[in-house]
VEXFIDO-650786 format. One record per atom (N, C-alpha, C): residue number from 1; residue in one letter; atom name; x, y, z. Coordinates in steps of 0.001 Angstrom, whole numbers, plus 500000, padded with zeros to 6 digits. Layout:
<sites>
  drenba  zadren  torti       x       y       z
     NUM       A     CA       X       Y       Z
...
</sites>
This chain:
<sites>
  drenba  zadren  torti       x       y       z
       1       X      N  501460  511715  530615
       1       X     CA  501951  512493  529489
       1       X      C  501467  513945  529673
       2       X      N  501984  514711  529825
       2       X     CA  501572  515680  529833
       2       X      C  501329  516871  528480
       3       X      N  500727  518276  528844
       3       X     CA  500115  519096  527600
       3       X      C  501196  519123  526191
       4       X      N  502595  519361  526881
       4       X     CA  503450  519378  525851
       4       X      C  503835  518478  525108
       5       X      N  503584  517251  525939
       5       X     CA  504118  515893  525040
       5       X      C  503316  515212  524128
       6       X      N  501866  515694  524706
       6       X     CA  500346  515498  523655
       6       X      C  500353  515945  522569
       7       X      N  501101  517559  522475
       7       X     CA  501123  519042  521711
       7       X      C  502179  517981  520692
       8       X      N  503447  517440  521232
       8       X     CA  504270  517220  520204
       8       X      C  504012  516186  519364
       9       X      N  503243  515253  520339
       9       X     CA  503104  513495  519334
       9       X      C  502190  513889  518515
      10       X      N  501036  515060  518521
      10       X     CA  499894  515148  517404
      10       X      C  500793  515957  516347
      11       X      N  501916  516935  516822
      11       X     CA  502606  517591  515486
      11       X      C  503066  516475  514869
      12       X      N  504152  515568  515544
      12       X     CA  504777  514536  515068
      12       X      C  503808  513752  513588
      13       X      N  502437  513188  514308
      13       X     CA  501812  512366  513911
      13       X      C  500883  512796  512420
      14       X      N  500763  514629  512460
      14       X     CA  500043  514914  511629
      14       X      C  501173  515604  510513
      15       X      N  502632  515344  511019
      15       X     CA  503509  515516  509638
      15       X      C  503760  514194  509305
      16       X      N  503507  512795  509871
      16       X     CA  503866  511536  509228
      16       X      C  502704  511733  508226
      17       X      N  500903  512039  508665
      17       X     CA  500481  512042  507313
      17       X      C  500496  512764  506719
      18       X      N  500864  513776  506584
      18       X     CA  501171  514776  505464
      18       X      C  502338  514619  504483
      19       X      N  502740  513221  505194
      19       X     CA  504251  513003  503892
      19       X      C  503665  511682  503544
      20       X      N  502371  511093  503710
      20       X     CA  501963  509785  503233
      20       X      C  500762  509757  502349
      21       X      N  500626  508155  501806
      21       X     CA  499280  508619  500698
      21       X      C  498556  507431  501198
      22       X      N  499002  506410  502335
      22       X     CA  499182  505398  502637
      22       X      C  499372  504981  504007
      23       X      N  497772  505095  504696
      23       X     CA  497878  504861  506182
      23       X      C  496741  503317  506193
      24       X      N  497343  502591  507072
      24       X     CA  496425  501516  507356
      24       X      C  496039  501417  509047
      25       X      N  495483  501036  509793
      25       X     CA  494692  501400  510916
      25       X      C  494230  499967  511386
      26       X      N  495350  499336  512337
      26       X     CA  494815  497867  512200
      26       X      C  494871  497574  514301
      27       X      N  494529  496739  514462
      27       X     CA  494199  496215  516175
      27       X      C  495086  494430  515732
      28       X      N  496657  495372  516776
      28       X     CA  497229  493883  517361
      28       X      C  497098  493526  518539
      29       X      N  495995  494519  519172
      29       X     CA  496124  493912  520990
      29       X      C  496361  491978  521166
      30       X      N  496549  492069  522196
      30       X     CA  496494  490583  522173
      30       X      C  497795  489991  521936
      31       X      N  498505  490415  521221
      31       X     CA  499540  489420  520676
      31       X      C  501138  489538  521806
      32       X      N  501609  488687  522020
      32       X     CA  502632  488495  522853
      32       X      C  503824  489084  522097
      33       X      N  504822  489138  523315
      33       X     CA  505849  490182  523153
      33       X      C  506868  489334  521534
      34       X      N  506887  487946  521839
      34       X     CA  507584  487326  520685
      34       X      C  506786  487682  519537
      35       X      N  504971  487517  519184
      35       X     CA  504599  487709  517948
      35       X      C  504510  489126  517755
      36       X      N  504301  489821  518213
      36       X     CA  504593  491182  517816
      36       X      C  506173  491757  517103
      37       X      N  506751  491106  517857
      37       X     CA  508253  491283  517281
      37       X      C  508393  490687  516162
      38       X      N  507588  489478  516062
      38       X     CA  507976  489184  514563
      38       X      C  507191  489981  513555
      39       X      N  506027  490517  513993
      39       X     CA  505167  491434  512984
      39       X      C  505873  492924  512589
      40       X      N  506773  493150  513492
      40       X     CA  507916  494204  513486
      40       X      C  508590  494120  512167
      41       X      N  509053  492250  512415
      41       X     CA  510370  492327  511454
      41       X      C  509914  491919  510550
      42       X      N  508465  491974  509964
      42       X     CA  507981  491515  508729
      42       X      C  507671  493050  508076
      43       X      N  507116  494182  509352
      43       X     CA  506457  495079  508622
      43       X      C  507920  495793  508039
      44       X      N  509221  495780  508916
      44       X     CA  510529  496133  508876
      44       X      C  510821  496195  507165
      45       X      N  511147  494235  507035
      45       X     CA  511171  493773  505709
      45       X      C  510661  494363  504805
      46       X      N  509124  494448  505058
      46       X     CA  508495  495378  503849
      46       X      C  508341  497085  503503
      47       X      N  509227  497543  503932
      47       X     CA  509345  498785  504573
      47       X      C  507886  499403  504785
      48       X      N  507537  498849  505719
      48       X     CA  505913  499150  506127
      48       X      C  506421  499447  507846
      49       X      N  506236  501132  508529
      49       X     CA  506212  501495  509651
      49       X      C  504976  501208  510127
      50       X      N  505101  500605  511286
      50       X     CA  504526  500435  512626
      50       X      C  504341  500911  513704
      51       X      N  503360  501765  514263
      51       X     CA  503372  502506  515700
      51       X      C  502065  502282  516022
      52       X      N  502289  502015  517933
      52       X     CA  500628  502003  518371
      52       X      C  500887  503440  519117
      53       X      N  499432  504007  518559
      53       X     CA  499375  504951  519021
      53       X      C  497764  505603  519842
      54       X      N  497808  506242  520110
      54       X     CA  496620  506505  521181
      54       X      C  495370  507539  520168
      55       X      N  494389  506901  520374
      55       X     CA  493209  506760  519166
      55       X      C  492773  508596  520018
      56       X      N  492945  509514  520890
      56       X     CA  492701  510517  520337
      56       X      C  493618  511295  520047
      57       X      N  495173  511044  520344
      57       X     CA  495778  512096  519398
      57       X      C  496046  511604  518008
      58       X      N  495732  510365  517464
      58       X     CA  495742  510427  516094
      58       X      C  494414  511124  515154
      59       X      N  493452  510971  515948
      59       X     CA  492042  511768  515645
      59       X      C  492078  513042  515583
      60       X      N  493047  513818  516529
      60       X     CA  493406  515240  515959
      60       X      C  494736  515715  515169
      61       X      N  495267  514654  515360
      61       X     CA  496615  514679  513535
      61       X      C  495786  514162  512735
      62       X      N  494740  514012  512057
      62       X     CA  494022  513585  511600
      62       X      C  493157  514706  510961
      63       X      N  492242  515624  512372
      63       X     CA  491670  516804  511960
      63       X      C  492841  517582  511322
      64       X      N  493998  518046  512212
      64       X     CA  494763  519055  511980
      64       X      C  495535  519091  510851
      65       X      N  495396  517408  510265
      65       X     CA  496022  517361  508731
      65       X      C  495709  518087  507597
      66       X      N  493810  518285  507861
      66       X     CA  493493  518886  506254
      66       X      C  492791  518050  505410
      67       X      N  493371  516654  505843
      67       X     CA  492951  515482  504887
      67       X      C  491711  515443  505395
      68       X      N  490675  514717  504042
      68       X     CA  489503  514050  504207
      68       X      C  489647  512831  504150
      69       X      N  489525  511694  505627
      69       X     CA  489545  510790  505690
      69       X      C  488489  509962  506028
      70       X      N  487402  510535  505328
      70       X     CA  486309  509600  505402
      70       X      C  486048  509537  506873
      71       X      N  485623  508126  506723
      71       X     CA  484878  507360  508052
      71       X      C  486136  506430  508929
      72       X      N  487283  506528  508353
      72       X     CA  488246  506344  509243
      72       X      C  488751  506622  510684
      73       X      N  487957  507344  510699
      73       X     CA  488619  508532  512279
      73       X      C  487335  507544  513539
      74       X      N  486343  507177  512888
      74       X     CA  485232  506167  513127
      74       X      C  485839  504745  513632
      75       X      N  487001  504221  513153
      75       X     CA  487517  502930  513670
      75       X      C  488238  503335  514912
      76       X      N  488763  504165  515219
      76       X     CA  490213  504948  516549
      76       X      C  488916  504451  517749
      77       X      N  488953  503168  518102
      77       X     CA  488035  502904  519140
      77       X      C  488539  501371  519508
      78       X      N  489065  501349  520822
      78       X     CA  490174  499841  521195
      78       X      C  491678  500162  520926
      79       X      N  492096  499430  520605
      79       X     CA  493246  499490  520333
      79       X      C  493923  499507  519098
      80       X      N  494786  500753  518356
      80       X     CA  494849  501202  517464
      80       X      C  496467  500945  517141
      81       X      N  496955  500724  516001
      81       X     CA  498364  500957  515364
      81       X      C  498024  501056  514083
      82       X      N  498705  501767  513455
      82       X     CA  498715  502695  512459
      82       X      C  499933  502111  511739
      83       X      N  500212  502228  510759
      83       X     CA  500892  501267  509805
      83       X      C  501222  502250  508400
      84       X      N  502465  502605  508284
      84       X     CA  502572  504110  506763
      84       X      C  503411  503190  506052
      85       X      N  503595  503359  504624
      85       X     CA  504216  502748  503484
      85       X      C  504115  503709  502698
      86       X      N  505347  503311  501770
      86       X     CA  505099  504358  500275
      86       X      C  503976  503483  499610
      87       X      N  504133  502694  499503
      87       X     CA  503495  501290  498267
      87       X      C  502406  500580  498838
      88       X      N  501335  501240  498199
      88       X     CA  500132  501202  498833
      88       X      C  499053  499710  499203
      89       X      N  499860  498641  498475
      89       X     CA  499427  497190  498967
      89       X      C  500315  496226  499884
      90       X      N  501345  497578  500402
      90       X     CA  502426  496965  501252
      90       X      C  501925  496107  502465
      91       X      N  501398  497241  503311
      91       X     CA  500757  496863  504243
      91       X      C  499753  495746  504633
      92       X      N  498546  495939  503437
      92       X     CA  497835  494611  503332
      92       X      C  498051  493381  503322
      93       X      N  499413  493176  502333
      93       X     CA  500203  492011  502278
      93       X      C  500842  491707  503818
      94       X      N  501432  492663  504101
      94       X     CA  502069  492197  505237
      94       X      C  500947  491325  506464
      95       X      N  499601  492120  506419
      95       X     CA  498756  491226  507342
      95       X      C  498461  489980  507157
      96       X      N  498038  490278  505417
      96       X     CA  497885  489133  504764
      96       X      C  498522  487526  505239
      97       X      N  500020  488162  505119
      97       X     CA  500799  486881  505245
      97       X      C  500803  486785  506907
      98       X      N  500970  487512  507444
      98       X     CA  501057  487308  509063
      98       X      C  499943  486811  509738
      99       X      N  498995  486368  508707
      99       X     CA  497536  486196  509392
      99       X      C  497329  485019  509168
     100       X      N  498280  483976  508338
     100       X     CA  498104  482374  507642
     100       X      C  498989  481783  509149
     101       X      N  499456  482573  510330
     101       X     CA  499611  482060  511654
     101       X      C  499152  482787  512592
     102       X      N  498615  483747  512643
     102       X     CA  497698  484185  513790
     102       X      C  496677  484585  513402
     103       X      N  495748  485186  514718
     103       X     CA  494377  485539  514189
     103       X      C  494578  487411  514265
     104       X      N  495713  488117  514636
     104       X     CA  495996  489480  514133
     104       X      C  497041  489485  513587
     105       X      N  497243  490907  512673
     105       X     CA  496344  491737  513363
     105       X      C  494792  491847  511994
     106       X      N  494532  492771  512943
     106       X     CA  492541  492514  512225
     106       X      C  492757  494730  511620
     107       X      N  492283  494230  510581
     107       X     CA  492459  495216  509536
     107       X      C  490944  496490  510354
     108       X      N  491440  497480  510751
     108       X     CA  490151  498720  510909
     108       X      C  489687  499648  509717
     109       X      N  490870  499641  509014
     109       X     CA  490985  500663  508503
     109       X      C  491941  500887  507366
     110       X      N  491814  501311  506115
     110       X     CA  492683  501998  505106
     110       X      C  492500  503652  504825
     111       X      N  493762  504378  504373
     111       X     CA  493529  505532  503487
     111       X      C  494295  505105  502262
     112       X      N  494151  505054  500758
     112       X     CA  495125  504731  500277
     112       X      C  494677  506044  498597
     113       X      N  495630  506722  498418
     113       X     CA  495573  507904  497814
     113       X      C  493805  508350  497804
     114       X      N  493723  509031  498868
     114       X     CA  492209  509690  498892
     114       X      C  491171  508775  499207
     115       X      N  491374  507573  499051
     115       X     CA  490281  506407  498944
     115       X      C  490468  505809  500285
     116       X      N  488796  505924  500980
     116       X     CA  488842  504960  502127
     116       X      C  488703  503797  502443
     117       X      N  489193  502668  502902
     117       X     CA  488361  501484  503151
     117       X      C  488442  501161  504772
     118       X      N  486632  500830  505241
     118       X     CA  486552  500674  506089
     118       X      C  486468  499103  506705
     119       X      N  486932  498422  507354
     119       X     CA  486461  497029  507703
     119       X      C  487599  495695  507236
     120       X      N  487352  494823  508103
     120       X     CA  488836  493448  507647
     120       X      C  487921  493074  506413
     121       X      N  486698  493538  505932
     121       X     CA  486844  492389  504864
     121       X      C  486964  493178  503261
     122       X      N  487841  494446  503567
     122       X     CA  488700  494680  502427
     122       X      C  490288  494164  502263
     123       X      N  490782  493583  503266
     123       X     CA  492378  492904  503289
     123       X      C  492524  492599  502048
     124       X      N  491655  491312  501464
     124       X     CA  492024  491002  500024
     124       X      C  492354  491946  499279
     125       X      N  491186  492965  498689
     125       X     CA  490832  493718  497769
     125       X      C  492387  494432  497951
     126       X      N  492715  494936  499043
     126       X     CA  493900  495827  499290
     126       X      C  495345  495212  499205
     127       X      N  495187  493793  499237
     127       X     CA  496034  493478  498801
     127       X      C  496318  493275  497180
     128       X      N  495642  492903  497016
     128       X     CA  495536  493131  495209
     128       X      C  495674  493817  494486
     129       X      N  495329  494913  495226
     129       X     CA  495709  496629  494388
     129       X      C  497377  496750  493893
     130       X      N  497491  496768  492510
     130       X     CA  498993  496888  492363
     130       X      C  499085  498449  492770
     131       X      N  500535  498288  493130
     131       X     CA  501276  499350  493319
     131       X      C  501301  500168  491881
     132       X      N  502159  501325  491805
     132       X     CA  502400  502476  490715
     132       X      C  503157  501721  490102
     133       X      N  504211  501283  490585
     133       X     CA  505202  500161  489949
     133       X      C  505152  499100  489661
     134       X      N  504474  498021  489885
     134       X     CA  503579  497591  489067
     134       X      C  502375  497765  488228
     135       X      N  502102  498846  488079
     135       X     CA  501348  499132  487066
     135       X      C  501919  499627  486002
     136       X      N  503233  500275  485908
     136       X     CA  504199  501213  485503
     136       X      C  505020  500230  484324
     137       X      N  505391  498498  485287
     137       X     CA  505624  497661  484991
     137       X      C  504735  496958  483429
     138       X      N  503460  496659  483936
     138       X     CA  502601  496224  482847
     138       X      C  502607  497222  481377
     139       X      N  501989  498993  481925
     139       X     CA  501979  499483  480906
     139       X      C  503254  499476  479648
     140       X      N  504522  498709  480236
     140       X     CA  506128  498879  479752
     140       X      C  506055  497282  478967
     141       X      N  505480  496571  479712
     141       X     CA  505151  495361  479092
     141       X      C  503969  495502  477349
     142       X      N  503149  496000  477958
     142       X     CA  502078  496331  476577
     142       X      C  502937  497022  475803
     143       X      N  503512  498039  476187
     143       X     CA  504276  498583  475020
     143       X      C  505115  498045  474017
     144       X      N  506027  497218  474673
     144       X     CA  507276  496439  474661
     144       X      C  506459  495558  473429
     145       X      N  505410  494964  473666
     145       X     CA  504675  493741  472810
     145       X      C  505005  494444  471244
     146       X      N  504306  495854  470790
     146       X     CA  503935  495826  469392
     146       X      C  505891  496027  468563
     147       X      N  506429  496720  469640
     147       X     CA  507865  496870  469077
     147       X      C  508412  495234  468718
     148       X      N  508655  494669  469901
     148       X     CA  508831  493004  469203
     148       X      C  508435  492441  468488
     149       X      N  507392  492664  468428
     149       X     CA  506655  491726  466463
     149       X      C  507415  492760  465217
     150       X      N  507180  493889  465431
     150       X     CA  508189  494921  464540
     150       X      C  509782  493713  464278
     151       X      N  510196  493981  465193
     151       X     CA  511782  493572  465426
     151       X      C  511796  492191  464388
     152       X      N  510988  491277  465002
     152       X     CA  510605  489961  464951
     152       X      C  510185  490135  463033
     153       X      N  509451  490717  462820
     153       X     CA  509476  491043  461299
     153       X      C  510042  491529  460431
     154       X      N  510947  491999  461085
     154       X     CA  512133  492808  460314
     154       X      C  513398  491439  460212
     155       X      N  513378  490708  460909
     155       X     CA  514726  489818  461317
     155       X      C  513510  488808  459992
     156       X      N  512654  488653  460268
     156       X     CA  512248  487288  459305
     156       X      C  511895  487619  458023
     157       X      N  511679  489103  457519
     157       X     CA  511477  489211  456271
     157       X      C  512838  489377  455366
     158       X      N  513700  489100  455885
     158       X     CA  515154  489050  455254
     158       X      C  515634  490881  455167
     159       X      N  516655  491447  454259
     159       X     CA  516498  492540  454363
     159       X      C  516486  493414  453205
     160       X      N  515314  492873  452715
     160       X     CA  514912  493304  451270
     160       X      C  513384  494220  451731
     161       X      N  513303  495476  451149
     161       X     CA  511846  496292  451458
     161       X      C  510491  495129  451229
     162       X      N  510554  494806  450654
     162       X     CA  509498  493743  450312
     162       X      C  509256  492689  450936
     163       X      N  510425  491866  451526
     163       X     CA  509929  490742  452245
     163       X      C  509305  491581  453342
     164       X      N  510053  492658  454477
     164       X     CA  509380  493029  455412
     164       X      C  507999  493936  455432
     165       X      N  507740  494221  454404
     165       X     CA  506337  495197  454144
     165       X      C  505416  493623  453937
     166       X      N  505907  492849  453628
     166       X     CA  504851  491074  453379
     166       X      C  504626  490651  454436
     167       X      N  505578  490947  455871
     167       X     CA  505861  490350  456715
     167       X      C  505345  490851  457794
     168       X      N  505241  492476  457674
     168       X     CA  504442  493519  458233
     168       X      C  503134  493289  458306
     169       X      N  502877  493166  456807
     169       X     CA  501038  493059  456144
     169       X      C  500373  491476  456646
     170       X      N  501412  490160  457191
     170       X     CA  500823  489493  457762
     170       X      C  500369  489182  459043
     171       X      N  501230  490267  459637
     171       X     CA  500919  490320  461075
     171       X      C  499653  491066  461471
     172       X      N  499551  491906  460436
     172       X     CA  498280  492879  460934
     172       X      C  497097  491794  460706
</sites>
């Protein structure tokens, strides 16, 4: 590879993170040309990108980003692929499930909005993390609750001011 093609994959690599909030940093060495392909068409499915890439030009798209990425830049040692999503428990899941039949890939690394995690034995935790949209989801749910007892009291106190102010005053 030569100076220019180094020059371009670190521009390349340090505008993928500059449009992400959501890098994961995982080691599939090892895995054969069929299981890798299927880890393709799982990360595919989940719209979770996949690239192996070479642990020092991601270390200087990395510097040259700006970002503070912790102790991340600390895992780029063996064999590295890098993994971007919008939806920040995408990725986790995807190992998650790909890992109940193999033994990779093995988690190095998270960035997930500013927050680092170092080591496989955050997979869970990262998978668990709801997304914005599911959280977005719940807060619409809590809301949704006090309007329906409203509704729900208005339909059962008939439609006289009085039954529903009785009907109101028993719910509280």
């Amino acid at each position: 590879m030569t100076r220019e093609e180094k020059s371009q994959v670190i521009k390349d690599l340090t505008a993928q993170l500059a449009d992400t909030s959501t890098i994961y940093l995982a080691d599939i060495s090892g895995l054969d040309a069929g299981t890798t392909s299927n880890l393709r068409r799982a990360c595919f499915k989940a719209n979770v990108k996949l690239s192996v890439v070479k642990n020092t030009l991601l270390a200087k798209a990395m510097e040259q980003s700006g970002i503070d990425y912790g102790d991340l830049p600390s895992t780029l040692k063996g064999n590295t692929s890098i993994m971007i999503a919008e939806v920040g428990n995408a990725p986790a899941k995807v190992i998650k499930e790909f890992r109940k039949k193999n033994e990779k890939p093995i988690l190095k690394g998270a960035f997930i909005d500013e927050a680092v995690y170092v080591g496989d034995e955050y997979l869970e935790t990262l998978a668990n993390i709801k997304s914005k949209e599911e959280v977005i989801g719940d807060i619409i749910g809590l809301l949704q609750s006090p309007a329906k007892n409203v509704v729900s009291a208005l339909k059962s106190g008939g439609s006289k001011l009085s039954g529903i102010l009785k009907t109101l005053s028993e719910k509280e």
